[in-house]
N, C-alpha and C positions, 0 to 999 in steps of 0.2 A: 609203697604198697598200701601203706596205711591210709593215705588221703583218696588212692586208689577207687580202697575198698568204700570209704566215707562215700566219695560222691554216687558209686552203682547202687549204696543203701540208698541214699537220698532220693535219687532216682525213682528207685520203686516205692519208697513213702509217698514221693511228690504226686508219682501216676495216680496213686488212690486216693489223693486229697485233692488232687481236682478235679475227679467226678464230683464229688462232695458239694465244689465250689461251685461248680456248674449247673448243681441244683438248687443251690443257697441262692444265685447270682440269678439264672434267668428264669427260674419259674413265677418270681413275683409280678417281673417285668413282665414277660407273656401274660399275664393271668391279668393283670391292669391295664393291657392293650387290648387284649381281647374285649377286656367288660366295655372299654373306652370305647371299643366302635361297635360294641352291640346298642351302647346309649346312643349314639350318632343314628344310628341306623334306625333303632326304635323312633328316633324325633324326624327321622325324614319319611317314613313311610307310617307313621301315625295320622288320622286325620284330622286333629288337632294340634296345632304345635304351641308348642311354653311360652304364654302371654308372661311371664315375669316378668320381664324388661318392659311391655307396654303396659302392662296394667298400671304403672308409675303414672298414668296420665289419670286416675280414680283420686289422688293421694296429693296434699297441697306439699308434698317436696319443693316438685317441679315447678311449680305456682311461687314459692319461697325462693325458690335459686333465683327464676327471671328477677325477682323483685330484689334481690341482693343485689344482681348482676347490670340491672338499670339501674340502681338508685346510687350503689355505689361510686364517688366522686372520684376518690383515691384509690386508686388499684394499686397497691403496694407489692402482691405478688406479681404484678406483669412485669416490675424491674429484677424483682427476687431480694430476698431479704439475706444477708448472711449469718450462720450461725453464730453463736455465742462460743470466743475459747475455753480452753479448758480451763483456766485459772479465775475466767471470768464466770464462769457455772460455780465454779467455787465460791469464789468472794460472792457473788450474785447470783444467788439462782432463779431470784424471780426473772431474770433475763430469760434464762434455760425454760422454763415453765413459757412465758410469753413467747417465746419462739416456738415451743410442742404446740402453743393454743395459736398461733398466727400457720405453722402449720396444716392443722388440722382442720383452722378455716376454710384453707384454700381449697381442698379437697371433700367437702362434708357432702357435698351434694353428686359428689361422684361416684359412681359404683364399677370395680372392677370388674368385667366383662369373666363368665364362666369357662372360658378359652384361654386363660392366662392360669385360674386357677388348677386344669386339667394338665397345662403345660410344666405348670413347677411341683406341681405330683408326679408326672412323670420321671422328671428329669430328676429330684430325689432321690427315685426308685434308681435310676439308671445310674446315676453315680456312686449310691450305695454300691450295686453291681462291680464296679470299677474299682472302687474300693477291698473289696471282699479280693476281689482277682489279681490286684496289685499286692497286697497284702501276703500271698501266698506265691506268689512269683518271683519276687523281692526277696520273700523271706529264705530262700530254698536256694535263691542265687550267692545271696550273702552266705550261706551257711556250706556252699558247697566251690562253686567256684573263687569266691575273696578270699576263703582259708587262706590257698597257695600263694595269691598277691600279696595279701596282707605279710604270712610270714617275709618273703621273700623282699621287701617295702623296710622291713623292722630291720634284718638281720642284713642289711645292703653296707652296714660300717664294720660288717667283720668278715669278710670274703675268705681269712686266713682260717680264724677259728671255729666260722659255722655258724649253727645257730646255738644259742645258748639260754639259758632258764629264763633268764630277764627277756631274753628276747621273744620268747614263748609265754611269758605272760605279759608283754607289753600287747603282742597280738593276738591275747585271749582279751584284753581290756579292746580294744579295737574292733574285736568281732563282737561282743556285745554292745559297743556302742554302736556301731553301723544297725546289729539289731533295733537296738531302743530307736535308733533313725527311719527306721522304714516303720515300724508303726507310728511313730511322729508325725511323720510326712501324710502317711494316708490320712489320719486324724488332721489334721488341719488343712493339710490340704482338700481334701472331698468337701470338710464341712464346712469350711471356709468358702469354696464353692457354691455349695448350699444357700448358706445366709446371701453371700453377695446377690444371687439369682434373684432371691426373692425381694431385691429392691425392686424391682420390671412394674412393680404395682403401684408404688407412688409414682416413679418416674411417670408411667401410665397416665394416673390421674393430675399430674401437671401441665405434659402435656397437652393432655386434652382441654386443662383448662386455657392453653395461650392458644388455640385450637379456634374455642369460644367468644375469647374476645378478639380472632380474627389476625391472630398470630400465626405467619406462616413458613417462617425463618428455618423451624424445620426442614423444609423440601429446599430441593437443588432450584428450583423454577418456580419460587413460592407457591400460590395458588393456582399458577397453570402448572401443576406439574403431571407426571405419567403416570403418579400411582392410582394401582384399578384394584378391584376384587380379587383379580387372579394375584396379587402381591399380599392377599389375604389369608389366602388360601396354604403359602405358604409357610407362614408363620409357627405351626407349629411343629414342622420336619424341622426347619432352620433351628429353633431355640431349642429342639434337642441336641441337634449333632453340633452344634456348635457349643455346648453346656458340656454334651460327653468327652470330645475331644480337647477342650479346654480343662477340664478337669484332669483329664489322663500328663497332660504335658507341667501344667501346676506342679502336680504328686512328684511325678520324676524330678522337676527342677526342684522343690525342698528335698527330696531325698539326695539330691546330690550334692546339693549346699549343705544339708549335715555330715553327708559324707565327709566332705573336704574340713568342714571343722573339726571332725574328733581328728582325721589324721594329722592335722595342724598340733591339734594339744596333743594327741598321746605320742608320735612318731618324731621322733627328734631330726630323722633327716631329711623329712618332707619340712618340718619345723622350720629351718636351719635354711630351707632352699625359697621358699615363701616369705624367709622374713629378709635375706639377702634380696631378693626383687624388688619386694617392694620398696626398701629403705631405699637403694642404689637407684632405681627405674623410676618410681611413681609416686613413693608416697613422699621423698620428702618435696619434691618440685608442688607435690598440689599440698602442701602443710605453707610453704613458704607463698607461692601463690594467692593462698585462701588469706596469711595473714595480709598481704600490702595488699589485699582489694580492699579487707575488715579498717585497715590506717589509713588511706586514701577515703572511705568513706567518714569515717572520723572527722578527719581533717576540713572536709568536706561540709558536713553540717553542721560544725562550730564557726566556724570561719566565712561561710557564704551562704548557708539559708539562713532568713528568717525565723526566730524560735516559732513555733505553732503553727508554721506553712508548711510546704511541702517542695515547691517552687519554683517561693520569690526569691530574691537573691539581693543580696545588700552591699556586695564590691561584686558591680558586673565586669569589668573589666579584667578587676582580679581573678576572676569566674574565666573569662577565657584562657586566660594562659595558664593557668591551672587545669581545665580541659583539657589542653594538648598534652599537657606533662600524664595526666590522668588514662588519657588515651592508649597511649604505650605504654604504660601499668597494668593494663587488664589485658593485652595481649593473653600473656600466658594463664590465667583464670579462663579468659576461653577456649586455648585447647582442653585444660581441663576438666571445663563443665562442661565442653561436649563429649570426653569419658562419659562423664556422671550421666548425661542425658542418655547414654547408650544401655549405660548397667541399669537405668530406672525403664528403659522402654524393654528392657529384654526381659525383664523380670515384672512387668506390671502388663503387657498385653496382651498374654496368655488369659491372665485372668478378668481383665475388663474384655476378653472377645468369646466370657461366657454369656455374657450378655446380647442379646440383637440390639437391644436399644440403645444402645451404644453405638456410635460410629469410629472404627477404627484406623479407618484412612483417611484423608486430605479431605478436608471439607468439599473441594470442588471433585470431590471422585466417588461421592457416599452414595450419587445412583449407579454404583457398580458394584455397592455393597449390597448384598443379596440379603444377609438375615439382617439389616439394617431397612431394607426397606421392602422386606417382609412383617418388620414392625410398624409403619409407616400404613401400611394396606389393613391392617389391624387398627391404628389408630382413627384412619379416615375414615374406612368404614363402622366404627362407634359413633364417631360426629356426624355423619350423614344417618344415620337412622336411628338413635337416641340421642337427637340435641335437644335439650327441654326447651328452647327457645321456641326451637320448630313446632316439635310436640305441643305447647300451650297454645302456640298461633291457630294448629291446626284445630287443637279440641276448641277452641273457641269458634273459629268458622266452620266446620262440622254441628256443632251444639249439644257438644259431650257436657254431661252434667258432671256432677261429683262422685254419679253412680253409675256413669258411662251408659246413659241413654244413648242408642244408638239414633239417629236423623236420617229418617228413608231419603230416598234420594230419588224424588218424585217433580212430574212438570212445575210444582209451587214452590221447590226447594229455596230455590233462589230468593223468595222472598223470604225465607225463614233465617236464611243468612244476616240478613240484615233487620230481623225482628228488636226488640228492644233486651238489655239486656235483664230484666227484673225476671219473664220468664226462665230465667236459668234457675231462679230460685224456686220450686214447687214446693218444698217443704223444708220451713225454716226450722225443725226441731229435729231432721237428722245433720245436716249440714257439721261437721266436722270443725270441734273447738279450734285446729289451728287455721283452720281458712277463715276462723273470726278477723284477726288482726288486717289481712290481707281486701284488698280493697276492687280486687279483681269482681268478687260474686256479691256487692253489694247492690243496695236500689238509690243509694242518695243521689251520685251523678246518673244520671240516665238518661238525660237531652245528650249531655259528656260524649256516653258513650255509645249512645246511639248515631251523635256523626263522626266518633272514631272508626265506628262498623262503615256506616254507609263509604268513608273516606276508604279505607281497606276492600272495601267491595266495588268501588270505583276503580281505583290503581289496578285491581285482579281483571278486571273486564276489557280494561285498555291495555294491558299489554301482552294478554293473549287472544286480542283481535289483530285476526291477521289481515285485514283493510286497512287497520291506520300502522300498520307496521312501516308502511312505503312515505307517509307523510311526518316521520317522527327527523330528526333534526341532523343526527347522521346517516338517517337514510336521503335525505338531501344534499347533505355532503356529500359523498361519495356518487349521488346520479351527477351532481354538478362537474365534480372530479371525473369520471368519465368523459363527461361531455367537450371538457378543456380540453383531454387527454386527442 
């Protein structure tokens, strides 16, 4: 009767604390959705929309990246550099520093898109939300249904005499650890969540930069591939729901994983049944295992590599029949690293499939990943309509100045295209300190770059003439090809 009684109290506490939670939980989210697509909506039926992303064509950023991005010989981010370990940030930390500043190279010239930032606001607010709900569902479960498992868990080695004091406060210690578990669990887990999300913004700007130089390993199909706009579009339904429900499943999986540990330390017969398993079943086969793979490598690179290789091998022969023996030694380290690879992907792709940009299935299956290349239609369409490559080609054939003199676009245009380039400069006293260094808006070359223009303005006029389209060289291949045919 007493626990009865416990849980119909609890009951009518819990009903009144989660109105409470319902207001705590969704009115933020509602109220940041709303504002979200009233901004949406103000920029599309404005008749103006937000040069911030183009107005970068007024400003020698863009003018500074091209000139990084040609001149540069060694592209050492297109391979990827690897961190520095922990012991080595230690002993060394100018390595640590030079890896933040080779970092932050790579990406200086890149600016995160206002759709990533509106996406990790959201998705914040919503797993706060989650948070707040877990929190009180959890807590009211622990405190009303575990009661009678826990006791009856405790008191399972005295069937004779009951339950008794010890056993009553073994499962008062139990029930507040489970407690102290479920807020553990939502704190790390949510914000755990959190942090990890908000990496989407460098991965962002790296990819964009393998993007630039023409890197297309991303896509299934590299650059012929299917992503459109409408793969854009989705982007940010996908990195919510897939953030919210990754989130929800994380929380649960630590709170159960702490669960099982307090009953491990405080409950002796769960204690007792978990440490017989594993010693008899598992643990000692991968203890004995893990050590002859640890002797066999040993034995291995004193005896037949080369000191300071990797390898070479100095008794090959020896090297063989030492292989075979080696061969059926690892047998069993491979069933149980395929354990280990089970218990790392069960407990790690929850949390890497809060992420879109992430690909979570088989490389050859990732166009079937929908928030994966939902991220994809987000990237592509940054590189097609803010690549400064493009952007300075164009304000140069255009004859955008540095204060974005617009160029009517009149019967004589064409010859203004190909004017000399010293008219760019009209007035050498506002001209902007850092387009000094930069040799783009200067007058010393100007024969230079007056037949780079006219070159540029030749190639544009040939290959969007569609007369000599039929006289170009596979367009003769293919009449001849027919004709054989």
């Amino acid at each position: 009767m007493q626990y009865l009684s416990l849980i119909v109290e609890t009951y009518f506490v819990r009903k009144g604390f989660t109105k409470i939670t319902e207001i705590l939980s969704f009115v933020p989210v509602v109220a940041f959705t709303l504002i979200l697509i009233l901004y949406f909506l103000a920029c599309m039926f404005s008749a103006k929309a937000s040069r911030s992303q183009e107005s970068v064509l007024a400003y020698s950023s863009d003018f500074q990246y091209v000139k990084n991005m040609l001149t540069t010989k060694k592209m050492e981010f297109q391979t990827g550099r690897a961190p520095p370990g922990f012991f080595t940030t230690i002993l060394h930390p100018s390595k640590y520093f030079s890896y933040r500043k080779y970092k932050h190279d790579i990406v200086r010239y890149i600016e995160t898109p206002d759709m990533i930032h509106f996406t990790l606001a959201t998705i914040t607010l919503i797993i706060v939300q989650v948070m707040i709900y877990l929190v009180v569902e959890l807590y009211y479960i622990v405190q009303s249904s575990a009661a009678c498992i826990v006791t009856e868990f405790v008191a399972i080695g005295n069937q004779k005499d009951g339950v008794l004091a010890e056993d009553m406060k073994t499962a008062s210690n139990v029930l507040i650890a489970m407690k102290a578990s479920t807020f553990l669990a939502v704190i790390l887990g949510g914000f755990g969540v959190i942090l990890f999300s908000t990496g989407i913004k460098y991965r962002f700007q790296r990819d964009l930069v393998q993007l630039r130089l023409g890197n297309y390993a991303l896509f299934h199909h590299r650059k012929s591939n299917g992503t459109n706009m409408n793969d854009y579009l989705k982007f940010y339904g996908a990195a919510l729901g897939n953030a919210f429900f990754a989130s929800l499943v994380v929380i649960i999986q630590l709170f159960l994983v702490l669960i099982l540990i307090s009953a491990v330390v405080l409950i002796v017969p769960v204690r007792n049944f978990v440490l017989r398993w594993l010693l008899l079943s598992f643990f000692l086969p991968l203890v004995i295992s893990w050590v002859t793979s640890k002797v066999v490598a040993l034995i291995t690179t004193v005896f037949f590599i080369i000191p300071g290789t990797k390898f070479w091998l100095k008794r090959r022969n020896g090297f063989m029949h030492w292989s075979f023996l080696a061969t059926f030694v690892h047998i069993p380290s491979g069933v149980t690293g395929w354990v280990g690879r089970m218990i790392k992907a069960f407990f790690t792709i929850f949390l890497f499939s809060s992420r879109v940009d992430r690909n979570v299935l088989h490389v050859n299956l990732r166009s079937s990943d929908s928030g994966y290349t939902a991220y994809l239609g987000l990237l592509l369409s940054e590189h097609y309509y803010y690549n400064p490559i493009n952007m300075v080609f164009l304000c140069l054939m255009l004859g955008k100045t540095h204060h974005e003199a617009p160029l009517k676009m009149e019967a004589s245009s064409w010859r203004k295209l190909i004017r000399p380039p010293s008219i760019f400069v009209d007035d050498k006293a506002d001209i902007n300190e850092e387009m000094k260094p930069i040799t783009i808006m200067t007058v010393s070359h100007e024969g230079r770059r007056l037949i780079a223009r006219n070159r540029w303005h030749l190639a544009y006029t040939l290959i969007n003439n569609p007369k000599l389209r039929d006289l170009r060289r596979h367009g003769e291949a293919r009449s001849s090809k027919s004709e054989s045919d």
